[in-house]
N, C-alpha and C positions, 0 to 999 in steps of 0.2 A: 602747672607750667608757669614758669618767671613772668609775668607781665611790665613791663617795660613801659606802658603807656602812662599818662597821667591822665587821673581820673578830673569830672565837672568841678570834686570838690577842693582835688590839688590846685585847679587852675584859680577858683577862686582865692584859694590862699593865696597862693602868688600875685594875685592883680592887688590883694588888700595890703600883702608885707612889702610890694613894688611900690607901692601909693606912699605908703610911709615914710619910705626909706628915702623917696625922691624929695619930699616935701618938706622931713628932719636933717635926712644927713646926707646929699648931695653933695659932691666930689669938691667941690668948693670950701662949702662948709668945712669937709676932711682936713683940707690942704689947710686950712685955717688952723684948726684942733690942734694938728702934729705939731705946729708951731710952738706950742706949748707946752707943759708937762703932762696935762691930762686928755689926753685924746677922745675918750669917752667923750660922744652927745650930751649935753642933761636935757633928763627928761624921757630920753627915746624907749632906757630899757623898761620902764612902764609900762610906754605905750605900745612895744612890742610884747612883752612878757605878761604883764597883767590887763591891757585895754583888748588887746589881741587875744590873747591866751596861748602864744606858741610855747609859751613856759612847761607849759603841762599838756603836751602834745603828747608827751612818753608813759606819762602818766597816766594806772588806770582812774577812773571814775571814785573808785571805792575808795581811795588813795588819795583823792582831791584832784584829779586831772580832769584830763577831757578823751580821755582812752583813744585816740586818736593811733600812728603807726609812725615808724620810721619812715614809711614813704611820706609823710606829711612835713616831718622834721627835715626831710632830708630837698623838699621845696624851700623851706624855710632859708636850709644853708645855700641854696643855689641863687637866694637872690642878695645873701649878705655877703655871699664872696663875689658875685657884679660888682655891688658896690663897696666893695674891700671895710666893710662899713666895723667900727671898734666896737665888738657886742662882747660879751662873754658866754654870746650862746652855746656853741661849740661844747667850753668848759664847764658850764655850770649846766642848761639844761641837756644836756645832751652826756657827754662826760660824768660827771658827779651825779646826776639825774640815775645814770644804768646801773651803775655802784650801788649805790641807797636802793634801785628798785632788786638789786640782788639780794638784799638783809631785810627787806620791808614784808618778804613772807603774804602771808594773808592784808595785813594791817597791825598796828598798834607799836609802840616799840620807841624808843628814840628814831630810829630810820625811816618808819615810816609817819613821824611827826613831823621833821626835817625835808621828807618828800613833801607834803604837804604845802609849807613854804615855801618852797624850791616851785611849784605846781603854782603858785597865784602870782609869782615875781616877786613878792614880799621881801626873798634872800636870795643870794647867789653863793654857790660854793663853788670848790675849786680840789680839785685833789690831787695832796700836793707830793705828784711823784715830775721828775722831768718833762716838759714837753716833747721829748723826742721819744722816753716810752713808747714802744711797739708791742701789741696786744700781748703775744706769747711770752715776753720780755721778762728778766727778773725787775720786781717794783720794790726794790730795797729791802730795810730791815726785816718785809713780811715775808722774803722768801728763802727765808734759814734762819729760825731763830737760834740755834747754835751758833751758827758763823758771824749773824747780828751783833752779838755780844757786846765783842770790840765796839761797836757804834751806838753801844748804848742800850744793849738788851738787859743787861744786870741791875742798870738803874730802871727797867720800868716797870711799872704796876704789874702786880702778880695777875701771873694768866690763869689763877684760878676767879680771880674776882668777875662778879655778875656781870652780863652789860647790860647796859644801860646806867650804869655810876659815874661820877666823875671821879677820875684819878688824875695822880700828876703823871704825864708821860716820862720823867727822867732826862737825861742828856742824851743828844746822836747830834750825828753830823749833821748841820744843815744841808736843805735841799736847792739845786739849784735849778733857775730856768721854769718855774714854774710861770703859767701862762695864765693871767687875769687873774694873779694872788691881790693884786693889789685894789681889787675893785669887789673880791669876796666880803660877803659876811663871815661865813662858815670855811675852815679849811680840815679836810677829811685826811688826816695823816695817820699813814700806815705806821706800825710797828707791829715788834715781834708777837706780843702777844694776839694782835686783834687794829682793828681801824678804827679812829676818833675822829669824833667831831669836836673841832677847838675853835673858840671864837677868834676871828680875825686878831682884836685886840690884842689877844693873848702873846699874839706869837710877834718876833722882829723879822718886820719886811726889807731887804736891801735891795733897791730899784736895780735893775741893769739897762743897757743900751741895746737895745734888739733892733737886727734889721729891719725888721716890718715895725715901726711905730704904731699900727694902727691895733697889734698886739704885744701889750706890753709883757715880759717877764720879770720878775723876782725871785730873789734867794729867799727859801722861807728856815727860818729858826725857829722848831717850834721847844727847844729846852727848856724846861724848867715850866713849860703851859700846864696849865690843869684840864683834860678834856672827856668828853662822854663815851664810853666804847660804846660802838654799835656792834660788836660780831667779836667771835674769837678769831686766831689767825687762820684755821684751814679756808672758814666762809669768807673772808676778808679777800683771802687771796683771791679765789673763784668771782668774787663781786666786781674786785678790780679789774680782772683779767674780761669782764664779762663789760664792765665800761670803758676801758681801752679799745675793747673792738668793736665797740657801736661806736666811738669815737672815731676812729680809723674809717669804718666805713660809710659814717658819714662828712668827712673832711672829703673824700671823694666829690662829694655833692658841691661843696664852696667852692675844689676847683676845678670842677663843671663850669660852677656858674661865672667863672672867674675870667677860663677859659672863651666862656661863649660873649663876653664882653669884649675881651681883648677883639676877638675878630672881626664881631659887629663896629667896632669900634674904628677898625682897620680899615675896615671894607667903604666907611663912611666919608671915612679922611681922605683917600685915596680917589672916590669915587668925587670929590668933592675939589682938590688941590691939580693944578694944571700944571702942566709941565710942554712945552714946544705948540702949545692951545690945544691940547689933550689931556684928559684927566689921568691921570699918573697908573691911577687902577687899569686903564686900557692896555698897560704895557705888557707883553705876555708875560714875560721874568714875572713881574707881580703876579698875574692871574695864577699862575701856577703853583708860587706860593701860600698864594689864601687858600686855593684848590685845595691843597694838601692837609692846610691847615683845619679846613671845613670839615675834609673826612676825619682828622685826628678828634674832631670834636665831637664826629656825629658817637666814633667810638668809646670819646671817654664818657658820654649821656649813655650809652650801655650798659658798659662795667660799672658805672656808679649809682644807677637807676634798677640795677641788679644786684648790687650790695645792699640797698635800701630795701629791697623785699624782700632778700635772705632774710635780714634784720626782723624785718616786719614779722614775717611768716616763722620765726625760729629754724631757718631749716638748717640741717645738718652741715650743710656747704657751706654755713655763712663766712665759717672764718677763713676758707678756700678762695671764696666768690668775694670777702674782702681784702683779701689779699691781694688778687688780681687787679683789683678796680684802687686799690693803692698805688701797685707798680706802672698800671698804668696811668691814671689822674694825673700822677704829680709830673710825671713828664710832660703830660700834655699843657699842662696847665704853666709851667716855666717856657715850654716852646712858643706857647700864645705870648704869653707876654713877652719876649724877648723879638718878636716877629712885631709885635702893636710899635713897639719902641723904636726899632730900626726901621718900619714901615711910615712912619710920622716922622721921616728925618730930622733934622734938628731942633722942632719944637717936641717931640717925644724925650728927648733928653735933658729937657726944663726941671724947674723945680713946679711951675705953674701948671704943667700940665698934669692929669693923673695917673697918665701909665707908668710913672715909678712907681707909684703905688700899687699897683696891680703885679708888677716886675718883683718887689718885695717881699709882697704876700706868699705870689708861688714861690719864689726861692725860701721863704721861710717854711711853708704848707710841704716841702718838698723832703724835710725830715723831722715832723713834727708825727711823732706819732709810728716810728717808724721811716726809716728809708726806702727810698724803690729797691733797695738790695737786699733789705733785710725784709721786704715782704715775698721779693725774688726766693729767697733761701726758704723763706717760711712755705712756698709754692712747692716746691721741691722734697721739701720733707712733708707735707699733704698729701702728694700725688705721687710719694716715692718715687722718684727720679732723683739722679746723683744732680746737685747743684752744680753751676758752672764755677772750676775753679780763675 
């Protein structure tokens, strides 16, 4: 049976990656960073990733981690989406992290030497398919190398060669939208024949303007890079497809947590700001909207805290049970914030305040990874029932 609760040791994750988070990267601090070009804390991913060890939370033991589960990871994303906080967790330990643990086998290998890494904080990767990639989704050149061609299958390293070699990858089309390229060591790029690992350096990064500042994106060019295959293309694909959906269902989790900020947050102002020498939150219109909003939360800590122990558990449902806990997150997680915004009347719509920040994220988080529509559709072809036209 789904267990739903959080356990002694999830909470005290959370009280330790709360503590951190309040003390390094508080909403202030935030508002300060985005000012700039680099949004990133220095300092933090350290002390989350290697002082903490949430880094290697996916990871087994045997493998350099801390054999820990998704439901542990998916604590972690629920307190870095409260605090919209600019990590590359998501991406690297989580994302790139399920990837590499799908080639890493037993042990030994280029992938599970790069697990390793990836496991103490040392390095961050990034796998450089779109951020909006939805689990089932095609991930580019790896998913036809006949059709590939055109984009560059002809120029790249022979798919009879070993892995674990470095090869040059040849020419393809850059990739766009890629999320925390620019804060990678390592960037895990697909092609026709298999998936590499190519150093940062190698490749040209071109910054873009993302709504959410607190997640940056890049166009990555990885032509003309020399990089290590880890896998041929059938494993490559299955690896990918296999950290796309731990991704998805655990972005759930951030906008859980994302979600349960806005409201506390709502509840606070409200309860707090007078209006006629009444606190504004007394007004029924209002009551009735946090009401609603409360239940939309208690439902999306459900779906999302069910997707985490499909994950955990392997079970058959997961990519059904993260599906659902997509289609519904990410709505909830836009309606909290857009309710925090309007609910904080005209200091909600500062720049000083931080619920744009919270307002950006979910509208970013809201097709990152897949849309509510295309997890809608992927429901529908799971549970064979005809999609809604």
């Amino acid at each position: 049976m789904t267990d739903l609760l959080y356990s002694e040791t999830e909470d005290d994750l959370r009280a330790t990656v709360r503590a951190l988070l309040a003390d390094r990267a508080g909403h202030q601090t935030l508002l300060d960073r985005i000012e700039t070009d680099d949004p990133y804390v220095p300092g933090l991913w350290k002390a989350l990733a290697g002082d903490i060890g949430a880094a290697g939370l996916l990871v087994p033991e045997r493998l350099g981690g801390l054999g820990a589960s998704h439901r542990e990871a998916a604590v972690v994303l629920e307190e870095l989406g409260r605090a919209v906080t600019p990590l590359p967790y998501l991406t690297s330990a989580v994302v790139a992290t399920e990837t590499l643990l799908g080639l890493a086998g037993e042990g030994g290998g280029p992938a599970a030497e790069l697990l390793a890494a990836l496991a103490s904080g040392d390095r961050v990767a990034a796998l450089a398919v779109p951020f909006s990639t939805a689990p089932p989704a095609p991930v580019g050149p790896l998913d036809d190398a006949g059709r590939a061609g055109s984009s560059g299958a002809a120029g790249s390293a022979d798919a009879g060669a070993p892995a674990g070699s470095a090869e040059p990858l040849g020419s393809s089309e850059p990739v766009r939208a890629v999320a925390d390229a620019s804060v990678a060591d390592v960037l895990l790029v697909p092609r026709p024949d298999g998936l590499y690992a190519v150093a940062a350096g190698d490749v040209v990064l071109t910054p873009l303007t993302p709504l959410d500042l607190t997640r940056p994106l890049a166009v990555v060019d990885a032509s003309g890079a020399a990089g290590t295959r880890l896998a041929d293309g059938d494993a490559s694909r299955a690896a990918i497809r296999r950290g796309l959906l731990a991704g998805a269902g655990l972005l759930a989790s951030e906008q859980l947590g994302l979600a349960e900020w806005c409201l506390e947050e709502t509840v606070r102002h409200t309860r707090e700001r007078h209006q006629f020498n009444r606190p504004v939150g007394s007004f029924q219109a209002l009551k009735h909207r946090m009401a609603q909003l409360w239940l939309d939360v208690v439902g999306a800590r459900a779906a999302a805290r069910a997707a985490a122990d499909a994950l955990a558990t392997g079970s058959p449902d997961a990519p059904l049970t993260v599906a659902v806990a997509q289609a519904y997150c990410s709505k909830v997680a836009v309606r909290a914030a857009e309710e925090c915004v309007q609910l904080h009347g005209g200091i909600g719509m500062t720049w000083e305040h931080p619920a744009h920040l919270a307002l950006k994220r979910a509208k970013s988080d809201q097709i990152a990874l897949g849309s509510a529509g295309r997890h809608q559709d992927a429901i529908a072809v799971l549970v064979d029932l005809p999609a809604p036209r």
